[in-house]
C-alpha positions in Angstrom: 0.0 0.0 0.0 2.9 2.4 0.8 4.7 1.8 -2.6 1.2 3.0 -4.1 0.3 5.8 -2.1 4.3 7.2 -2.9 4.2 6.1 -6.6 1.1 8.4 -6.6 2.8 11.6 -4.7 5.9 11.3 -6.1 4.0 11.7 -9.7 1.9 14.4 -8.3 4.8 16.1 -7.1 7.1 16.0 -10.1 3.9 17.0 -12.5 2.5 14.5 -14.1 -0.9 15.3 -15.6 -3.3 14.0 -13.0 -5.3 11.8 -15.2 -1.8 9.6 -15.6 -0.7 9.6 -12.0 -4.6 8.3 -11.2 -4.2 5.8 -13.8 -0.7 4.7 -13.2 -1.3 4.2 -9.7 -4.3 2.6 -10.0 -2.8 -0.4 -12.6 0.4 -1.0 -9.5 -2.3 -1.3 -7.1 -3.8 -3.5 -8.8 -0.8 -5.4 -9.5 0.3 -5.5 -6.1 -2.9 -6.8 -5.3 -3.0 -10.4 -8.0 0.0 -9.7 -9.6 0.1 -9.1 -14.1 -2.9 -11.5 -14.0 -5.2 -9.1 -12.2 -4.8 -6.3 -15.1 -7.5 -7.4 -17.3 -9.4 -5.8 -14.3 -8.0 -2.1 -15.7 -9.9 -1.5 -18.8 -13.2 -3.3 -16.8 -12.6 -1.0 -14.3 -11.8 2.2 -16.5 -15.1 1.6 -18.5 -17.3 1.2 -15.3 -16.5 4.4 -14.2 -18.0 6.3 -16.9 -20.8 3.8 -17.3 -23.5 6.3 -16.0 -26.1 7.8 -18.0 -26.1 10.7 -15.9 -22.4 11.9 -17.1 -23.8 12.8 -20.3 -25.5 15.6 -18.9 -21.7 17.1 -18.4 -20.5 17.4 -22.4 -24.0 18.7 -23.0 -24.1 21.8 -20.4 -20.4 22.4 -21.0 -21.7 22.2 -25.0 -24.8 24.4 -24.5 -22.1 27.0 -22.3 -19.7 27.3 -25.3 -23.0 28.1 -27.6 -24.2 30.8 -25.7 -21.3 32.7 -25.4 -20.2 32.3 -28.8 -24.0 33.9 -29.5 -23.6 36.5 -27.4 -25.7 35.7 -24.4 -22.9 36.9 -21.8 -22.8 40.4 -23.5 -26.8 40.6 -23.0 -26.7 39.3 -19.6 -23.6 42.2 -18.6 -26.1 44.9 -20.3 -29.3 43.2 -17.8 -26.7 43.6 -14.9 -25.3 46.6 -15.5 -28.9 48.3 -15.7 -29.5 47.1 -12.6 -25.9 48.2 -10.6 -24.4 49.6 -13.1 -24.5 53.1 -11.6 -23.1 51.9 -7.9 -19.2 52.8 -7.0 -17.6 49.9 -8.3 -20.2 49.3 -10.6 -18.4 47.3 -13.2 -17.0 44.8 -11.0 -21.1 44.9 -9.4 -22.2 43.8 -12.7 -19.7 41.2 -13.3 -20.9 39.8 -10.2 -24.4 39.6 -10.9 -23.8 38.2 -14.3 -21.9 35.9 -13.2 -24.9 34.7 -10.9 -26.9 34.9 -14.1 -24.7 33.0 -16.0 -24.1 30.6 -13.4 -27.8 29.0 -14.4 -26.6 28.4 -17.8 -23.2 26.5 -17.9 -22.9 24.9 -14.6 -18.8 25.0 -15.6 -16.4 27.5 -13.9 -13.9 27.3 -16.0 -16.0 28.5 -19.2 -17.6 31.5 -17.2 -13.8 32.6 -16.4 -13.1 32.1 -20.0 -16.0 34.0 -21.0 -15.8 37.2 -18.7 -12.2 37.7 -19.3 -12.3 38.0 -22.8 -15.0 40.4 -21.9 -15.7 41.9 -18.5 -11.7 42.6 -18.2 -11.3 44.4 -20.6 -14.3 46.6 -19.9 -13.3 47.1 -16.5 -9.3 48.1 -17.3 -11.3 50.8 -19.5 -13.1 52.2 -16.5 -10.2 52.3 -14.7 -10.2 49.2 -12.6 -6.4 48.0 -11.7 -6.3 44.6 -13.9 -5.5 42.1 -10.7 -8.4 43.6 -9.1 -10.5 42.8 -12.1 -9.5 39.7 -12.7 -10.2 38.4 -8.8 -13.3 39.9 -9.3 -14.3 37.6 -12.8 -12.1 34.8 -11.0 -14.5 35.0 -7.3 -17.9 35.3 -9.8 -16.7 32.0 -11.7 -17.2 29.7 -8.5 -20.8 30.6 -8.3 -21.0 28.6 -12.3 -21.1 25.0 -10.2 -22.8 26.3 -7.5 -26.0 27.5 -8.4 -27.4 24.9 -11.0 -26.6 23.3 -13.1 -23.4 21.9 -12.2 -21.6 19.4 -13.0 -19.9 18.5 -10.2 -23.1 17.5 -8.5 -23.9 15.5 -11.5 -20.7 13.3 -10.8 -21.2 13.6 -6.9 -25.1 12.8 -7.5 -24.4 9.9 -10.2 -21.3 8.1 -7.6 -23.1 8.6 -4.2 -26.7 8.0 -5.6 -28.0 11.2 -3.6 -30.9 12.6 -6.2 -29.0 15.2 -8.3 -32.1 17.2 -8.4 -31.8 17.8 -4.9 -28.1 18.6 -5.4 -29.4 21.1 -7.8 -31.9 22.4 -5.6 -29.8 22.8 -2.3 -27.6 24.7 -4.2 -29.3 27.6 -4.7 -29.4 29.2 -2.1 -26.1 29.1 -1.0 -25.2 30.5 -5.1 -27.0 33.7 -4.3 -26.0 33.9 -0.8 -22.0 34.0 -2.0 -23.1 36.6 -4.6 -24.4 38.7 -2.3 -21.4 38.7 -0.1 -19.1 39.0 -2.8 -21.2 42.2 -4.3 -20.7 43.5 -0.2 -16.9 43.2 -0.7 -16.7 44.7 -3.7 -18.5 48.0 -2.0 -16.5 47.6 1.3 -13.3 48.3 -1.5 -14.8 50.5 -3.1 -13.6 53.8 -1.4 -10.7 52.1 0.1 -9.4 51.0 -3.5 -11.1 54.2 -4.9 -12.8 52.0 -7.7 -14.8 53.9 -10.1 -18.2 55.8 -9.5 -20.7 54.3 -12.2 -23.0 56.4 -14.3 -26.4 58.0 -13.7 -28.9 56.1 -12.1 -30.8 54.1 -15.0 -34.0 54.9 -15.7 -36.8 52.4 -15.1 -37.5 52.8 -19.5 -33.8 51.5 -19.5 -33.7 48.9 -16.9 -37.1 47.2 -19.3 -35.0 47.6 -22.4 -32.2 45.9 -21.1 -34.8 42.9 -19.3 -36.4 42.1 -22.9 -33.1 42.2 -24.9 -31.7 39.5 -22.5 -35.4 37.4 -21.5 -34.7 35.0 -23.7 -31.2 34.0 -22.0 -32.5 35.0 -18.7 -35.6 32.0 -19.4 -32.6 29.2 -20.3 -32.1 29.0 -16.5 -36.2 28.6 -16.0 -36.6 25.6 -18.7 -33.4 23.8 -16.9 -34.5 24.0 -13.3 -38.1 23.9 -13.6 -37.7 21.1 -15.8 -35.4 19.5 -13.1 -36.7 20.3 -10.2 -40.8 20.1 -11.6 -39.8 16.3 -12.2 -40.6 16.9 -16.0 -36.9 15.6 -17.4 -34.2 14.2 -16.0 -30.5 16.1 -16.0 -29.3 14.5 -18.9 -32.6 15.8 -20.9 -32.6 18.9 -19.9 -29.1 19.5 -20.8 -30.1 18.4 -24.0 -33.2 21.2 -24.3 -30.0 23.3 -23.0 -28.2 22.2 -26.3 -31.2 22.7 -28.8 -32.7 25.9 -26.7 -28.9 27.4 -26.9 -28.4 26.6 -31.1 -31.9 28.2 -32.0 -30.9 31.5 -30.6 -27.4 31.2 -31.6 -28.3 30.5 -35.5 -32.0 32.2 -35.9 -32.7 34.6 -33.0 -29.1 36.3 -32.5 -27.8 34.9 -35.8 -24.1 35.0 -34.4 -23.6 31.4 -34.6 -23.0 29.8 -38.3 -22.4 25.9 -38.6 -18.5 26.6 -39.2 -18.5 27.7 -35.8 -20.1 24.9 -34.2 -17.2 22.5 -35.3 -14.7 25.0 -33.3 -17.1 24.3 -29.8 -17.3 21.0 -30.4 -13.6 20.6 -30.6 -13.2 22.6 -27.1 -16.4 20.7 -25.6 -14.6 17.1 -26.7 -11.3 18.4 -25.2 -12.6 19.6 -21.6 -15.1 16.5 -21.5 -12.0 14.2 -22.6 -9.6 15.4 -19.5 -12.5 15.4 -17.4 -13.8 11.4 -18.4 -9.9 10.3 -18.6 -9.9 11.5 -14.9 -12.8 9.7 -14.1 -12.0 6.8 -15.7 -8.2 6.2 -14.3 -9.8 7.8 -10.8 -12.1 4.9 -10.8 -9.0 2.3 -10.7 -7.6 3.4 -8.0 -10.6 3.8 -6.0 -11.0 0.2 -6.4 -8.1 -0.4 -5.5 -8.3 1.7 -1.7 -11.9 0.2 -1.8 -10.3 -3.5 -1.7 -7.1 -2.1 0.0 -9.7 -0.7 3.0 -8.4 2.7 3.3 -12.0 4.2 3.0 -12.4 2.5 7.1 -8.9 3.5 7.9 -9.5 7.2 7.1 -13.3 7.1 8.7 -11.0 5.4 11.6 -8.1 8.5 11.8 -11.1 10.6 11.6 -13.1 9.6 14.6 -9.7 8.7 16.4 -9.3 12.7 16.6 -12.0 13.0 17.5 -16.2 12.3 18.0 -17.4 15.5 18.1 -19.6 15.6 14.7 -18.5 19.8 14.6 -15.2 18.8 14.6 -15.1 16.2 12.1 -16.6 18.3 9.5 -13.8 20.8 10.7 -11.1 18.3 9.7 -13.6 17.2 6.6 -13.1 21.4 5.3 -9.6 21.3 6.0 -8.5 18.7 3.9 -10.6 19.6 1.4 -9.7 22.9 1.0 -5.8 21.5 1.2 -6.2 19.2 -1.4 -7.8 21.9 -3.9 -4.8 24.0 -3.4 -2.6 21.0 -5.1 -4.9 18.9 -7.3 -7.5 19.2 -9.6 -10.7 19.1 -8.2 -12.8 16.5 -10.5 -9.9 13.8 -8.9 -10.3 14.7 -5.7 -14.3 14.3 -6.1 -14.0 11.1 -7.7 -10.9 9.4 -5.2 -11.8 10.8 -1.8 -16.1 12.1 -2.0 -17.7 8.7 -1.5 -15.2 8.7 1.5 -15.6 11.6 2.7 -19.4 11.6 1.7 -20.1 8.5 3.5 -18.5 9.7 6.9 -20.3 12.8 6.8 -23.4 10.7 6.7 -22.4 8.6 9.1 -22.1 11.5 11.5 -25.6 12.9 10.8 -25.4 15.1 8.2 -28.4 14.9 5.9 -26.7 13.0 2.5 -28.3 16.5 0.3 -26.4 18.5 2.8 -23.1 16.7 2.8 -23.1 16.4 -1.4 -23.6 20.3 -1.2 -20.7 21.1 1.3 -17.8 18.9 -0.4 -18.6 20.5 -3.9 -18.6 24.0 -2.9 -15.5 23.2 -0.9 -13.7 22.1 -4.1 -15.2 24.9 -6.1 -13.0 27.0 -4.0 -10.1 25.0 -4.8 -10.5 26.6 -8.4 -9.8 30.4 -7.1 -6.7 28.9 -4.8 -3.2 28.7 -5.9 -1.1 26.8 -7.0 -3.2 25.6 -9.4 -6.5 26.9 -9.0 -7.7 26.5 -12.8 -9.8 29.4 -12.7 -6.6 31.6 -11.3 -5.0 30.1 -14.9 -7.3 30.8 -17.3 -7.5 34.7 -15.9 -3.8 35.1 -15.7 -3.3 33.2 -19.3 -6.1 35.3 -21.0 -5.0 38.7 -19.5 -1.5 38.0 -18.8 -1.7 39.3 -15.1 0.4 37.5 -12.6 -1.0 34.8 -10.6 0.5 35.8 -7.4 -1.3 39.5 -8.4 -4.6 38.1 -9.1 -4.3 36.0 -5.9 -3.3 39.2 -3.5 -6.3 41.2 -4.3 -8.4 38.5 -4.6 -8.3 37.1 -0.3 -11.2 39.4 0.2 -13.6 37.5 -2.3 -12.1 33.8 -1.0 -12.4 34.5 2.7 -16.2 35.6 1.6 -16.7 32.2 0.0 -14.9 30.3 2.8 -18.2 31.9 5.3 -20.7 30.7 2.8 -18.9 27.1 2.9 -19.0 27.1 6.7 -22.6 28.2 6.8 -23.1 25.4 4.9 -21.2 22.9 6.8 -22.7 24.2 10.4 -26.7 25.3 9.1 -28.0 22.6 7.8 -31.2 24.5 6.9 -29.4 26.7 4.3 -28.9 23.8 2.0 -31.9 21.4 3.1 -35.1 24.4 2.9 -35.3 24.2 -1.0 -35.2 20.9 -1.2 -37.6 20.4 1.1 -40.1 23.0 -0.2 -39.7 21.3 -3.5 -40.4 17.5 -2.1 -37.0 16.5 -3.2 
């Protein structure tokens, strides 16, 4: 077990693209295990793990994300928001916020909301006359709330492994999506005379606020068809990420007319490539979890757990802290598949409600992407803008120390999480 565990750092360590350590560890564990007879048990192993109809909701809300901003839908939903907060100090970074909440019911992906408002709300903001590490915390703290607020798919791989109804996933979410908006909005006006951000315009009129509403109500109903369809019982995730798909392409080629079929070749080339890293790390994440499943190390970790100590506050204490370690050093979607039904399963067994527990490990790990090292959403600001990480990550402690409170709310009220479920009968 020891040889596996340090095969598994020591790859980690010297950078090795996750998918391959997981993979790579995985096969020597399961050598160690039966010896070279016992590898047929790899591929068996590496197709089960993506052998769930549920995953294909992920390529098709990461698909229906790269349509709608390639039609434009971002732009409408920044001219909604700024209408609306536009004319506060700091109201730039205000509406970046709140279209980021927006947004956050369409792709369910954090990465491609990053993407998306740094190609756009950056550069608006360094036009203002917003300093650029300040702007990009800003699109960098908005991009968590993508797989918080639903649809995410994060919960869809939580949901599909732990078999915890991913339309209560989606549900519980909610609230605490709008809840870290709102804080992060309240940072950015506690800054604002300290940092001396910029005063917005005129306060909009209510003619302009309506204009701005029907130029963006048919984005602003995407949302509405994915949840209500979700949450009403209507479709499952996997079909509504389809009516995503469809819903998306018909105001991309005959409503907006911004998206032509040359173009859709292009986003499905980047859809294939972020849903291939994310399946390979699935797939080579599921080996090894076999192999700590047969190995036991799920009951040895519940047992160092409970050896600290009993106390159910505690626990979850230690349950945030390693999470939040881990997400500073590896990606996120391995950590969900390796350690959550472990850590899932002991914050069951310690009475958390299974809704509430799903909820508080996949916001932990959303948090993960705005950390350095290797926070991915920290890369894909500082690659797009050329900023510094270590900029981006000084102005940005504000917004993570924000998100941290919503996570601990989360952990310690379990009501926050389990009220919209429970209004809903899910």
């Amino acid at each position: 077990m020891i040889w596996v565990l340090a095969l598994f750092f020591g790859l980690l360590v010297i950078g090795v693209p996750i998918g391959y350590v997981l993979g790579i560890a995985g096969v020597f564990g399961i050598i160690q295990i039966g010896g070279t007879e016992m590898l047929a048990m790899a591929p068996q192993r590496y197709f089960a793990g993506l052998d769930l109809y549920t995953f294909l909701a992920m390529p098709l809300f990461i698909f229906a994300g790269e349509i709608m901003n390639r039609a434009g839908i971002t732009m409408r939903l920044a001219e909604f928001a700024d209408a609306l907060v536009g004319h506060l100090r700091g109201g730039m970074a205000q509406s970046c916020m709140v279209s980021s909440v927006l947004f956050a019911g369409i792709s369910g992906a954090a990465v491609a909301e990053a993407a998306a408002f740094g190609n756009t709300m950056v550069p608006a903001m360094l036009k203002k006359g917003y300093k650029r590490p300040f702007a990009c915390a800003v699109v960098v703290a908005g991009s968590i709330i993508g797989p918080t607020i639903p649809p995410s798919n994060l919960m869809v791989i939580y949901g599909s492994m732990m078999g915890v109804s991913i339309a209560g996933l989606f549900a519980a979410g909610i609230l605490p999506g709008l809840i870290m908006g709102l804080l992060c909005m309240a940072v950015i006006a506690g800054l604002g005379r300290r940092l001396n951000l910029p005063k917005g315009g005129e306060r909009p009129s209510l003619l302009r606020i309506i204009k701005a509403f029907r130029q963006s109500l048919s984005a602003l109903v995407m949302p509405l068809i994915i949840l209500g369809g979700i949450l009403g019982g209507f479709v499952t995730p996997t079909e509504a990420a389809a009516i995503a798909v469809f819903y998306s392409l018909g105001l991309g080629l005959f409503v907006y007319r911004l998206v032509n079929i040359r173009d859709l070749l292009d986003m499905l080339i980047r859809t294939s490539r972020v849903t291939g890293v994310v399946f390979l790390i699935i797939a080579c994440a599921s080996i090894l979890s076999w192999w700590m499943t047969y190995m036991q190390l799920p009951q040895m970790i519940t047992q160092v757990f409970l050896g600290v100590s009993s106390d159910p506050a505690t626990i979850i204490l230690m349950i945030l802290l390693l999470i939040l370690g881990l997400g500073m050093f590896m990606d996120i979607n391995a950590i969900l598949i390796v350690l959550g039904p472990i850590i899932g399963a002991l914050a069951v067994s310690i009475g958390m409600a299974p809704i509430q527990a799903g909820i508080m490990i996949v916001l932990a790990l959303n948090i993960g992407l705005m950390t350095p090292p290797v926070g991915a959403s920290l890369f894909v600001l500082s690659s797009i803008t050329g900023e510094r990480i270590e900029n981006i990550t000084a102005a940005m402690w504000p917004f993570i120390l924000a998100e941290v409170a919503v996570l601990f709310l989360v952990a310690y009220w379990p009501a926050m999480t389990l009220t919209v479920p429970a209004l809903l009968g899910l």
